[in-house]
Each structure stands twice: as C-alpha cells, then as structure tokens.
N, C-alpha and C positions, 0 to 999 in steps of 0.2 A: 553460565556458559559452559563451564569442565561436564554439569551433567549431560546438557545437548552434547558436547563429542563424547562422552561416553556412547549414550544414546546408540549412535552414528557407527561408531564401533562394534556396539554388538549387534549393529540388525547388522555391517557387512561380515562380519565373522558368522553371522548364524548363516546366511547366504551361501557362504560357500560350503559350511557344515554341509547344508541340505543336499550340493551337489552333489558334493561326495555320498552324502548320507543314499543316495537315489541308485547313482551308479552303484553303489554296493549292494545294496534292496534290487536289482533285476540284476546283478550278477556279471558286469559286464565291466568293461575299462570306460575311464573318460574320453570323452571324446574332444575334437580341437578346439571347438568351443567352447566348452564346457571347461580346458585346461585353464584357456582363455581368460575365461570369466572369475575362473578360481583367482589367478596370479592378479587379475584385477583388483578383486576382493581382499587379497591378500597384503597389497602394495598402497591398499585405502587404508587397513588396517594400522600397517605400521606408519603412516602418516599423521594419524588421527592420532596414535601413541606419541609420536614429540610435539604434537600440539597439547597434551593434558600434561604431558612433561613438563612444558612451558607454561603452558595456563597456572601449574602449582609452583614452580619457581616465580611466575610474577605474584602470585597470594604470598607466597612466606615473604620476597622483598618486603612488600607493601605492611604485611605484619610488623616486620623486622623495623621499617620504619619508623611504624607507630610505638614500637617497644621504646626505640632510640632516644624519640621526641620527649619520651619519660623518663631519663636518663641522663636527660643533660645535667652537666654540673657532678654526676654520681662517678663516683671510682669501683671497682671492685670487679666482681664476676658478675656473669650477665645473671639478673634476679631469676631464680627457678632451679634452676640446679638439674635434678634430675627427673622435675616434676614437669620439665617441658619437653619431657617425651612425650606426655599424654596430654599436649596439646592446648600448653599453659600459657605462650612466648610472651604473650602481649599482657598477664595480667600482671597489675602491679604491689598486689597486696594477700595477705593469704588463705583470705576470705575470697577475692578471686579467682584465688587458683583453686578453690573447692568450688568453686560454683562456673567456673570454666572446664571442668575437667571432666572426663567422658564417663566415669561413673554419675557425675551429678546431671550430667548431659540425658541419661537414659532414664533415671528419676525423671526428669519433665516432661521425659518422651512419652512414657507411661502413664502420666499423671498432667497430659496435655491444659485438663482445665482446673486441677485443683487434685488434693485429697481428699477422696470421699472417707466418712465416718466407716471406720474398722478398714481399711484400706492396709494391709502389710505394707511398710516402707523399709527397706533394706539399701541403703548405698554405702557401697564398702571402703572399705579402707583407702584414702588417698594423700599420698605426700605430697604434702603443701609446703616444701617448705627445709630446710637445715639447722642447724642449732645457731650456725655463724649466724644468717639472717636475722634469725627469732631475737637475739640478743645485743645485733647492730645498732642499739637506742630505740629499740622497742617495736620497731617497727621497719617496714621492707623501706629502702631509698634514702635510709638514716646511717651516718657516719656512726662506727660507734663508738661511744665516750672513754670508756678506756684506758687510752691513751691520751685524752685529747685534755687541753688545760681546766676544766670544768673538775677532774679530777682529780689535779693538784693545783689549787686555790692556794695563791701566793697573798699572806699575811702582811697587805697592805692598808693601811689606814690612812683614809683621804678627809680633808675636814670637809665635809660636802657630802649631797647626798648620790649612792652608788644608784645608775639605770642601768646597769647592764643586767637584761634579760637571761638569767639563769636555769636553763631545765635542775628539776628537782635529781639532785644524784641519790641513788641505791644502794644498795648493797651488792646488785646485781653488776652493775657498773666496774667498783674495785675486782673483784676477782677475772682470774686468767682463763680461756677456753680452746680447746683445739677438738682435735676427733683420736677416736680409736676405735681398731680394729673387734674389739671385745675383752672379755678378762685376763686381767693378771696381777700378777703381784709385783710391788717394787717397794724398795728402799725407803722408809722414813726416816728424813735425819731430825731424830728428837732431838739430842744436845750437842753444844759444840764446843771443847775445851782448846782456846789455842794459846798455848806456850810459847809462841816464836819470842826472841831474846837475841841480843851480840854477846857473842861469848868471846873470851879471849885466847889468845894462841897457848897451846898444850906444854908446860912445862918438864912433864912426864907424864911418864905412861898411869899413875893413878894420882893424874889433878882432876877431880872429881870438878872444878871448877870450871874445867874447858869442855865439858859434856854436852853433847849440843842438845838442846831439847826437844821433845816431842810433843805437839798435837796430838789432841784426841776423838773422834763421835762417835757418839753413841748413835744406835740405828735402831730400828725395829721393823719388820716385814709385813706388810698390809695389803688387802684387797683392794684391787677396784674392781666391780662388779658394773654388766648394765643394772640400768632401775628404768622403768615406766614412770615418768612423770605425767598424771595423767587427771583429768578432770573433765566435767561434763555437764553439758547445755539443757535444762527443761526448753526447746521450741514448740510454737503452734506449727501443726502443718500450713498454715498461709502463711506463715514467715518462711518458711526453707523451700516454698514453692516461688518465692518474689528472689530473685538470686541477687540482686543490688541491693535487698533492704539486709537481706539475709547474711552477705558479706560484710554487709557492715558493721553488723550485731556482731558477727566473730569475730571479725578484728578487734575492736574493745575488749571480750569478752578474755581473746588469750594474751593480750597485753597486761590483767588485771589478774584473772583464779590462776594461771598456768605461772605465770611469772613468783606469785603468793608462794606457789606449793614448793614451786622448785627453792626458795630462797629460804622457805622453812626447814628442809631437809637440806640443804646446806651446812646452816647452822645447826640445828637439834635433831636430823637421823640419829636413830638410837641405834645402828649398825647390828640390828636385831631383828627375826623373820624377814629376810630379804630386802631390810630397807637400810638404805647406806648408813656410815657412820658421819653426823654431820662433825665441824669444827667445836663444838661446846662439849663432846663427848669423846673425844679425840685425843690419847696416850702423845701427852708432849709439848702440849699447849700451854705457857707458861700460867701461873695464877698470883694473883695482887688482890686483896685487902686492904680493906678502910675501916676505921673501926666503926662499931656499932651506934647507928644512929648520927653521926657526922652530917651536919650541916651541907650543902651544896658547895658551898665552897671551899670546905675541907674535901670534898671529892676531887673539885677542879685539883686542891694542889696533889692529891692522892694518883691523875693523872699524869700529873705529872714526873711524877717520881718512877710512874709506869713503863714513860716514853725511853727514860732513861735504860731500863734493862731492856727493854727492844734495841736501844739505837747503838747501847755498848757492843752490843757482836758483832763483828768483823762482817760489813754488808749488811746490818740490820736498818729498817727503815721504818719508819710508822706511816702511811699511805692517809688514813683515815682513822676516824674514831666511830663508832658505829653505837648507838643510843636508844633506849623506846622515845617515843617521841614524848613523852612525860618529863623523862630526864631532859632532854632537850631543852622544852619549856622553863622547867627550873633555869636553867642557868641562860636562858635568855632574860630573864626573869632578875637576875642579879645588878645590886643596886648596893650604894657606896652609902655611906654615914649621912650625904646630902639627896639622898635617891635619887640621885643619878643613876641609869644604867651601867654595867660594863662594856654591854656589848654596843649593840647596833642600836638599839633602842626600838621603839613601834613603827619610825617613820622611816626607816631604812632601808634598803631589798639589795644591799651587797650580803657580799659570801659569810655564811654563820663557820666562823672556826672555834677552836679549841687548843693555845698551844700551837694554832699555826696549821694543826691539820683540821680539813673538813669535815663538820657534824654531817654525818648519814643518819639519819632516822629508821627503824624497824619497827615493825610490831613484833617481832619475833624474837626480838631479846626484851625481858623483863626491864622493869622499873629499878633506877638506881645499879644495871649493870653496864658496864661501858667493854667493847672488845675494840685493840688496836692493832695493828701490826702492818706485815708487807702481806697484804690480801691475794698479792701474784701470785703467793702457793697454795695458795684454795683455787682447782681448777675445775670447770666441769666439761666434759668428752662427748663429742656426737656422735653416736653409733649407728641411729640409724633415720636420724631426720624427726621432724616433725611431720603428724599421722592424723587424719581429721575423718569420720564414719559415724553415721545415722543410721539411725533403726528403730524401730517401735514394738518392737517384741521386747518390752519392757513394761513390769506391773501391767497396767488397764491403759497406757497410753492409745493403743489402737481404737480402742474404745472412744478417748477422751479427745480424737483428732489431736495428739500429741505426740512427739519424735522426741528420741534422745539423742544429742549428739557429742562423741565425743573427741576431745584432742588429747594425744598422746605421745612424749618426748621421750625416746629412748637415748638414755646418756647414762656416765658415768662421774660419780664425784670424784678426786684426790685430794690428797691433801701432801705438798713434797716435804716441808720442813714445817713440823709444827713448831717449833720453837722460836719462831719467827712469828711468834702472834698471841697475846698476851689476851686474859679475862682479868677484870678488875671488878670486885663486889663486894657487898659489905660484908664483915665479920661475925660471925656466931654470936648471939648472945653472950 
C-alpha cells in the first residue's frame, strides 16, 4: 500500500513540475489555471505525505507488537540496542539480526537466486548485538546468571534424589561486566595489610602503647586496553543465502568458538603483542601448593586450607572453584574404605560442590590446578558491541562457492583486586 502512495505522489509532484517546467520553456508567467492546477497538485502532495506518515507509523506499531509478543516475561532493555537503527526491531536472536539487517538485505538482493561459483561476496560489517546481551546466559531473552542462585549453590544435602534442572555454570557466568569508553589505566589493589586494633587512652605523650594503628595497600598501575575478540565461520554460499538456516548456524556457533576465546584470554592472556593480561598471569594473584604427587584427596583438604587465606581478608569471598573437568571427575570419583562415594554419586543431578562452593569446569585451566576466589574482580568492558561480516576474498573460497564469516567482540578485560583470588597447584619436584 505506502508504495502505491508513493506512487501517487510523484506522478502529482512531477505534474505540477511539468507546469512550471512549460511556463518557463516559452518564457511566460502561469496562468489561472495553471496556478490552479499547481496548488491542486500541491495540496494532493501534502496529503498523500500524512498518509505514508501513517501507513509507517501503523508498520512500526504492528512490528513493535510482534517484538513485545517475544518479550513477555523478559526484563531489561529492548533487545537491539543500536542494531535497531538498521532495522532489526522484531529480531529476536543475533543470527537474526544479521540476517535482518540491510547489509545482508542487499547480499540477497544481488544474489536473488543463489551464489553463482566465483561470485565476490562482500557484506560488511554489522552489529548484532552488545557484550551485555552476548553474555545474558548465552543467549538474547535469557536472564543472566550472575546473579542469580545457580551461582551460589547453597551446600544442602537432601537424602533423596535432587530434580532440579540446572543449566551448566561457566566461568563466564562468575566474572563482573560493564562497558567502557576505551583505554586507561587504573589502580590494582594487589595486597591488603589491615591493622585496625582498640588501643587504649594516652597516658603520655610517649606511650608508645596508645598509637593508633595504621593499614596498609599495596597497589600497582595496569592497563586495560580494547582487544578483538574475534573468530570465524567456514560457510557454503547456500547456507548464508537461506537466512533462517543461516541464523541458526550462528547462533550456536558464537554461543560456543566466541565464548571459548574470550574465556581463554580471561584466564591465560599473556598481556603480550596486544593481547590482554589474562588472571593466571596477573602480578598479585595469590599462589598455594600441594605437594608433589598428593592424592585427590589431599588436594580437596589442600583446598581447603586455600579458602581460608581468601576468606581471612577483610571482604574476602570464594564465589567458586574453577577445575579442568579431569580434576572434577577425580573427585566425583571419591570413595570411602566401603566405596561408597563422597559426593553425589552416578544417580544424582543436584549441585556438584567443593567446601560449599560450586565446581566450574574449564578446559582452559590444566589438570590438577584449581583457581578460587571473588571472580566479581575479573571484569570484562564492552566498547564496542558485537560485529558479524562475510566475504570471500579469502584463499580460493570464491572459487570453492565458500564465504568466510566473521564475529567480532571489541572489549576490554580488568582485573580490580588480584588478591582476591588464589591459584592452587602442585609443587615442584
């Protein structure tokens, strides 16, 4: 319908063009009916303008609608962010909003029946998307865990067997997130010496006794820098020409390599050739020892004695225990004089703890090393969203009806108080 009054619009706008256009070509003034006809034209014009006015105000309600209908129950900012400038409103995931979006719009425009073999495919850069979102539980319309009790798993033992349906918690999960502007440097509080004490009242001027005492931190000055977090799709061109199978392939794909990288460089950035410093290589991060070759269960108590210098400092917390999933196994694995389990045993599916806090599993921390603390000071910054672009001017892809595509998260790690977060591993030879 908006394109018929288009339509309609410009044949009466070129109409009166032409008037005019005529009386100027022989040189002469309008005449009354020719004013006439103008102001008629003129009067259709602006009429025909609050009719498409209207016509798009009833498409965005009707959109807006449809957004809503996918929202129910959800809290937060409307999904999109700034990616529904370019005419995203209604998608609900970030694989839709790349394949809603007017760069991918013009790919199918152009490529109405497919990609022909050696065909250039260029569609540029499109944000899809925020760091908050990305990390909402993984996915667009998800609470994120965070906060939520999933997180702090309260060290209840039921004699019965647990149903409660638990998503698998991360690593990604424990640590804090916000946004920033770009680099700077700030404050790390490596250690914290506090002396507070009652003293008692001054008997003279040198009772060394009645000295009130002083606190002390240690600090050290560190970067945050952006980083590219970034990883990329082998597609066939008949999959990024289907825009529903295509979206759906993406969405799994950066729930799984994007999430990996980032959680890699978390932990192990070697804060070296422009790649952040993760927490494993991070001036201030306490260290614990077990001795060599120790049993499973000399670790668990070697944990324990861990929790302890986290929990002594004034506001210190142990959030989680963070494990390769090898270690994990071992000590689900643990069994008494009568082989009995400790834990949950094989028939269980309540919360796997340690000490009360929640086993996280990694692959990105080795075998036999255990990292615990208040993970609120491992943070990571969104600078500038998450970024999704395909191309095939890569190696022989054009050749190969093949497109590359990649996603890209510009953020920033910190880390505020290392000392707030211990390594535990075993001892030298």
């Amino acid at each position: 319908m908006t394109m018929g009054l288009k339509a309609q619009r410009a044949a009466a706008l070129k109409a009166a063009q032409d008037i005019a256009a005529k009386a100027k070509a022989d040189g002469r003034d309008l005449t009354d009916d020719e004013l006439s006809t103008i102001d008629a034209k003129v009067a259709e014009v602006n009429e025909l303008d609050q009719k498409i006015a209207a016509a798009a105000k009833s498409r965005a309600s009707i959109d807006r609608l449809a957004g809503l209908a996918g929202d129910e129950g959800d809290e937060g900012e409307t999904p999109g962010g700034d990616a529904d400038e370019s005419g995203m409103k209604s998608a609900r995931s970030f694989g839709e909003r790349f394949t809603k979006s007017a760069a991918y719009g013009d790919f199918q425009k152009a490529f109405p029946t497919g990609v022909g073999s050696g065909s250039p495919v260029n569609i540029g850069r499109v944000k899809v998307g925020t760091l908050a979102e990305h990390m909402g539980g993984r996915g667009l319309g998800q609470k994120a865990p965070l906060t939520s009790p999933q997180a702090h798993v309260q060290p209840t033992r039921f004699p019965t067997l647990d149903l409660v349906d638990r998503d698998r918690l991360t690593f990604l999960d424990l640590i804090s997130r916000g946004s920033a502007a770009g680099a700077f440097e700030y404050v790390q509080i490596v250690s914290v010496e506090r002396n507070a004490a009652i003293v008692p009242e001054a008997t003279s001027g040198t009772d060394a006794a009645a000295l009130k005492p002083t606190s002390g931190l240690t600090t050290a000055m560190a970067d945050a820098k952006p980083y590219t977090y970034a990883d990329g799709y082998d597609v066939t061109n008949q999959l990024l020409h289907d825009a529903p199978a295509f979206a759906s392939y993406m969405n799994q794909e950066l729930g799984y390599s994007l999430d990996s990288l980032i959680e890699d460089k978390l932990l192990n950035g070697t804060g070296t050739n422009g790649e952040p410093k993760g927490l494993l290589n991070t001036t201030g991060v306490q260290q614990a020892e077990y001795a060599a070759a120790a049993d499973v269960i000399e670790q668990v108590k070697a944990v324990r004695r861990a929790i302890t210098r986290i929990t002594r400092l004034p506001g210190g917390t142990v959030q989680a225990i963070v494990v390769n999933p090898e270690t994990a196994a071992e000590i689900d694995l643990l069994q008494d004089a009568q082989g009995r389990f400790y834990g949950q045993g094989p028939f269980s599916s309540g919360p796997g703890t340690l000490w009360g806090r929640p086993i996280v599993e990694s692959e990105r921390v080795e075998a036999g090393q255990y990292i615990l603390g208040d993970f609120k000071q491992v943070a990571l910054l969104d600078v500038e969203g998450l970024s999704v672009l395909a191309f095939n001017q890569h190696k022989d892809y054009a050749q190969r009806n093949m497109t590359y595509v990649r996603a890209e998260l510009r953020a920033e790690q910190v880390i505020w108080k290392p000392s707030r977060l211990l390594t535990l591993g075993e001892a030298a030879a």
